[in-house]
C-alpha positions as a printed NumPy array, in Angstrom:
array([[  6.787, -49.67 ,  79.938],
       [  6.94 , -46.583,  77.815],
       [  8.575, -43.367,  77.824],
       [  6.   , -40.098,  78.98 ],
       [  7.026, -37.845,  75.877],
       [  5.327, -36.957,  73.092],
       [  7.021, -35.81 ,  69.846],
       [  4.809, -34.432,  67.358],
       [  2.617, -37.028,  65.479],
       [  4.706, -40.031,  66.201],
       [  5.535, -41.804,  69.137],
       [  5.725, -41.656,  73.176],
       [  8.191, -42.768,  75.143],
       [ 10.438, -41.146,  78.821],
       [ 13.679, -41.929,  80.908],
       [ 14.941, -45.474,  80.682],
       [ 15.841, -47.429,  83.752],
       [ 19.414, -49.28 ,  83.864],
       [ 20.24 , -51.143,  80.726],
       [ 19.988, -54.836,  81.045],
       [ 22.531, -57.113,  79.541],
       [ 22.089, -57.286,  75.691],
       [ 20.487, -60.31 ,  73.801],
       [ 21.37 , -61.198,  70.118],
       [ 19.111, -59.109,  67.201],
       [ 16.961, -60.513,  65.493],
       [ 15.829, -59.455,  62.041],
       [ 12.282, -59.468,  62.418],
       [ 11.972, -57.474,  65.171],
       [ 13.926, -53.211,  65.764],
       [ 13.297, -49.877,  67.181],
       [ 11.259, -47.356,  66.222],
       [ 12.64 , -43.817,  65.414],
       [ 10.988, -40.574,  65.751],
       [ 11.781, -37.974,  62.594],
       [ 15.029, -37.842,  61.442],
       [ 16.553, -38.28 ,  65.193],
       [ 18.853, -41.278,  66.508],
       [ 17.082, -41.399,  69.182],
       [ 14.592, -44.77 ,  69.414],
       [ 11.621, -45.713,  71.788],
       [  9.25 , -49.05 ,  71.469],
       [  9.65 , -51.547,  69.336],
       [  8.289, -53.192,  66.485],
       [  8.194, -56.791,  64.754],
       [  7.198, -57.884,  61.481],
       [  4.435, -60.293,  61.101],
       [  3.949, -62.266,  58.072],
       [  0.801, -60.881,  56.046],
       [ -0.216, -61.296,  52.285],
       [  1.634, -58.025,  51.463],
       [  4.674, -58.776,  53.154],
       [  5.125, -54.998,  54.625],
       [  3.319, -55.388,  58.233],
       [  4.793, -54.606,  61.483],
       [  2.548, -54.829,  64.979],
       [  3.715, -52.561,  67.895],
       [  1.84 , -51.273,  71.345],
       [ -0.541, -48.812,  70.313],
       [  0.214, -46.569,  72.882],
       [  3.77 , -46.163,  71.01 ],
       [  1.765, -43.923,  68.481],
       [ -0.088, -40.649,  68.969],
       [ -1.22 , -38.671,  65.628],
       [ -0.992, -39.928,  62.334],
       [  1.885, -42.076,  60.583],
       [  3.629, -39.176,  59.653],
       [  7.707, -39.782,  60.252],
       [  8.161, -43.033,  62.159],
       [ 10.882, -45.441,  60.865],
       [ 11.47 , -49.045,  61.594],
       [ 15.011, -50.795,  61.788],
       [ 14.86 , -54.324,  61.867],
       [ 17.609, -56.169,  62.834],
       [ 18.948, -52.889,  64.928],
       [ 22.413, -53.457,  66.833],
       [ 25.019, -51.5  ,  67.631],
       [ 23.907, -48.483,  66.052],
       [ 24.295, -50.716,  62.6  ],
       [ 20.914, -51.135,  60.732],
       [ 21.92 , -54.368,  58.645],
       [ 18.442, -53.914,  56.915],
       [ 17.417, -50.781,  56.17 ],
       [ 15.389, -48.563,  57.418],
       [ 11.871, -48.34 ,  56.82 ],
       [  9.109, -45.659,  56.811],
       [  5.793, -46.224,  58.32 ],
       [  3.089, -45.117,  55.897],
       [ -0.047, -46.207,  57.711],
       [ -1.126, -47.206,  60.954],
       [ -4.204, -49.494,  62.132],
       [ -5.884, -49.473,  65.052],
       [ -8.866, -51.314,  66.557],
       [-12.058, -49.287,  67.095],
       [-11.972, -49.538,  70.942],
       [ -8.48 , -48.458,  71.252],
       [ -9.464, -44.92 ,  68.987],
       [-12.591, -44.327,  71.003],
       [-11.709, -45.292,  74.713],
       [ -8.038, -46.303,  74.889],
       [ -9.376, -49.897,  75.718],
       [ -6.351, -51.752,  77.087],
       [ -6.825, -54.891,  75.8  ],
       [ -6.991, -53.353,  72.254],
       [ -3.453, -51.365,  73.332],
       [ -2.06 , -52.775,  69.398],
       [ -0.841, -51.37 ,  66.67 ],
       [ -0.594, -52.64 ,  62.818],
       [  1.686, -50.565,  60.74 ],
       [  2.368, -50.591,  57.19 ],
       [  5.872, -49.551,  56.057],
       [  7.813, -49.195,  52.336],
       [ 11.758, -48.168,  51.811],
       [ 12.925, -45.025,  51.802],
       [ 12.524, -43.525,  48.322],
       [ 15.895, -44.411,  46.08 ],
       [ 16.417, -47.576,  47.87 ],
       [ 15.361, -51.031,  46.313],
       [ 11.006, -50.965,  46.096],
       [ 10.282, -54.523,  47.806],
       [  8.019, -55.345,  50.365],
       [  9.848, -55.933,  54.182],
       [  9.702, -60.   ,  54.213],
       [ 12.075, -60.076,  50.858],
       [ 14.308, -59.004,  53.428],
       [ 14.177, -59.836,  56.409],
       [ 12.355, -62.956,  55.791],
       [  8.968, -64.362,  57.076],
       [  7.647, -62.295,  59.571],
       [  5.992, -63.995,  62.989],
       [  2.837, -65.742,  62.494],
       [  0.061, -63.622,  65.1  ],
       [ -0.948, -66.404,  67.462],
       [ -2.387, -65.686,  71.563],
       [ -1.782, -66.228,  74.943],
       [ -2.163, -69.122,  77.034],
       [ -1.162, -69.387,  80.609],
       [  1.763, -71.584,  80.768],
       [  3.583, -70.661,  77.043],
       [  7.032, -70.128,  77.295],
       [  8.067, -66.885,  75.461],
       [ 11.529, -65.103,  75.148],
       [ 10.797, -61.603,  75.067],
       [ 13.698, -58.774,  72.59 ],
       [ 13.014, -55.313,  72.302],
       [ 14.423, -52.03 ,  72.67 ],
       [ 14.66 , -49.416,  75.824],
       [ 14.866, -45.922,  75.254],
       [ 18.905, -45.491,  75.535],
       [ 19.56 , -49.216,  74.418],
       [ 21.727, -49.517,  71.257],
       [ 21.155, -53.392,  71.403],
       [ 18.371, -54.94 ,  72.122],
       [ 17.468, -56.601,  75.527],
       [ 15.442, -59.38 ,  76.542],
       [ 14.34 , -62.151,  78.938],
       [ 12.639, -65.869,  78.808],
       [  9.55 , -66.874,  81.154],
       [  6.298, -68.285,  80.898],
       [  2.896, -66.663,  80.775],
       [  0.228, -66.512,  82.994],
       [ -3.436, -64.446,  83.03 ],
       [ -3.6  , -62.384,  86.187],
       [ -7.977, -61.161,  86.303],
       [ -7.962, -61.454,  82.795],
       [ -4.494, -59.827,  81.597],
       [ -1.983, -62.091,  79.884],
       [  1.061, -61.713,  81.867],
       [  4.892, -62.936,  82.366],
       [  7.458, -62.467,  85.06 ],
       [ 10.378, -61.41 ,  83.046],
       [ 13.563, -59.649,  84.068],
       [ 15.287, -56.918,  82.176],
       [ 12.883, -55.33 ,  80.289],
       [ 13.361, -51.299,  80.396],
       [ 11.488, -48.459,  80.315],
       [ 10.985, -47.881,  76.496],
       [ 10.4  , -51.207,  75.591],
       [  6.803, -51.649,  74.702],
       [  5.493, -53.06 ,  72.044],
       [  7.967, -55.983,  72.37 ],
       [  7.045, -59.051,  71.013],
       [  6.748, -62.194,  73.375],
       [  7.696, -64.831,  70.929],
       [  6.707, -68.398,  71.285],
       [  8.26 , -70.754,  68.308],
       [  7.654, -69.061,  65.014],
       [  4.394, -67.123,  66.264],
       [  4.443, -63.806,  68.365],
       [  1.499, -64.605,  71.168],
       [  2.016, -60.927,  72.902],
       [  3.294, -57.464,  72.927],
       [  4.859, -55.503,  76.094],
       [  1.632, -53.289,  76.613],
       [ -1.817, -53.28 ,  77.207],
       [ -2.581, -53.192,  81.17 ],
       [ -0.908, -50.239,  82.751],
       [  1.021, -49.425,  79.199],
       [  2.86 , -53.408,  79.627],
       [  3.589, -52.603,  83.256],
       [  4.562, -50.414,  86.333],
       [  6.919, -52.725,  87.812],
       [ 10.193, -53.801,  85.427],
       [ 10.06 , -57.446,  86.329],
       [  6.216, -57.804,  85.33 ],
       [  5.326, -57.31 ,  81.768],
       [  1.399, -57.241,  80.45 ],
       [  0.03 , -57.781,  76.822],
       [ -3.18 , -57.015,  75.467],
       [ -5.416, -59.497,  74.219],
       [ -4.715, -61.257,  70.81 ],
       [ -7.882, -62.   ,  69.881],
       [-10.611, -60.893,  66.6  ],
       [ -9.98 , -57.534,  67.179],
       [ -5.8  , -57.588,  66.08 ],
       [ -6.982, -59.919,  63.114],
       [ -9.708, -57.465,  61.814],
       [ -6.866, -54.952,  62.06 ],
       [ -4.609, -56.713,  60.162],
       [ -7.18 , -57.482,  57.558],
       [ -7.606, -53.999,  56.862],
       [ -4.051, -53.379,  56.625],
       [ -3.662, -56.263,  54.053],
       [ -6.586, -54.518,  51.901],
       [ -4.704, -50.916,  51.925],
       [ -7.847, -49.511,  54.407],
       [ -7.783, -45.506,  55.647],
       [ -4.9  , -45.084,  58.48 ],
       [ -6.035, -44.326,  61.575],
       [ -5.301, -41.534,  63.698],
       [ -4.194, -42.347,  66.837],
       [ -5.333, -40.832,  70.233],
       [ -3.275, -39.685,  72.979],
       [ -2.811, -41.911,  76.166],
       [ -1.617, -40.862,  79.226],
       [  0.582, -42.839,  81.889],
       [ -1.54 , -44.566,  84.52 ],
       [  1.293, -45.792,  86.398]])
C-alpha cells in the first residue's frame, strides 16, 4: 500500500485511492515528508528505545540514504502540534539491503529537531513511544496512518491472522500511501502496513512483515549510533 514514485533519496509512494473517514491523531504516530514539500506518503511511529529518538516505518517507504525526510507526529489538519522532525539515520536489516526480503520490509529511523528548535530527544515530547512486540493470529489491533492526499489520519480495528506464513488483518479504509502504519495492540505496536506485496494489493487486506530478531538487532544498532544504511530500491509487485 504505497505510492510508485520515487523522489530523490527519500521516500516512495503513488495515487491514493478515496479517502476513508478520519480517525483521531495520535502523538506517537505522523506522516512522513519528502524535502521541503507538503506533500506526505507512509507513515511512521515512535517506539520507545534507550535514546528516546526512534521511529519504525515500512522499509520500502525509503530508497537512498536519510538525506531530507521529516517526521510529524501527531499530524492533523495540516497542524503539526509537535514539531517536525528530521530523520538523520536509517536502519535496515541485512536481508532487506541485499534481497528486498519481505519479511524484513522494516525500517528504524533515528530523528533530532530541526536546528534552532529546543535539542531533546522525541519521547520528551510526545511521550513513550510503543513498546515493539509481534504478531499472533487472533490480536486485535486498530490500525492509524496516513494516505498520500490525507490531511488526517485514517484507520480501522480487526484482528490478525497468518495467511502461509504472513501476518495479516482484514481491515477497511486503509489507502494507498499508508504503509508503514503501525497495527497497535495495547501499548505495543505488533505490525506495520508492509511486508508481503508492499502491505497489500487489495485495500481491505493489509500484510506486515515479521517482528521477530531481525527488527530487534536493528533497533539495537540504532540505540548504539551504528553506520545508516542505504536503502535499495523496490519495485511494486502488485
Amino acid at each position: 500500500m504505497f505510492l510508485a514514485v520515487v523522489v530523490g533519496a527519500s521516500l516512495v509512494g503513488g495515487s491514493a485511492s478515496t479517502p476513508q473517514p478520519s480517525v483521531l491523531a495520535d502523538r506517537r504516530v505522523g506522516p512522513l515528508f519528502i524535502g521541503t514539500s507538503d506533500e506526505h506518503d507512509c507513515t511512521a511511529t515512535v517506539i520507545h528505545s534507550r535514546t528516546g529518538d526512534l521511529l519504525l516505518t515500512a522499509a520500502h517507504c525509503v530508497t537512498g540514504a536519510a538525506d531530507d525526510i521529516r517526521f510529524a507526529p501527531g499530524y492533523h489538519d495540516r497542524i503539526k502540534p509537535y514539531g517536525i522532525w528530521r530523520v538523520t539515520a536509517v536502519y535496515l536489516a541485512s536481508s532487506w539491503v541485499r534481497g528486498l526480503n519481505v519479511d524484513d520490509d522494516f525500517a528504524v529511523m533515528r530523528v533530532a529537531p530541526d536546528p534552532g528548535s529546543p535539542q531533546h530527544p522525541l519521547e520528551t515530547v510526545t511521550g513513550r513511544g510503543f513498546t515493539v512486540g509481534s504478531t499472533t493470529p487472533g490480536s486485535r489491533v486498530r490500525v492509524v496512518g496516513y494516505g498520500g492526499v490525507a490531511d488526517d489520519p485514517v484507520g480501522c480495528r480487526g484482528r490478525t491472522r497468518t495467511v502461509r506464513g504472513v501476518p495479516t488483518i482484514s481491515c477497511r479504509g486503509l489507502v494507498d500511501g499508508t504503509s508503514g502504519s503501525p497495527w497497535i495492540a495495547g501499548r505495543s505496536a505488533i505490525g506495520i502496513v508492509g511486508g508481503y506485496h508492499q502491505g497489500g494489493c487489495i485495500t481491505d487486506v493489509s500484510h506486515s512483515p515479521v517482528f521477530g530478531s531481525d527488527l530487534h538487532e536493528v533497533i539495537a544498532r540504532a540505540e548504539a549510533h551504528g553506520p545508516s544504511d542505504v536503502a535499495p530500491e523496490p519495485q511494486s509487485d502488485c
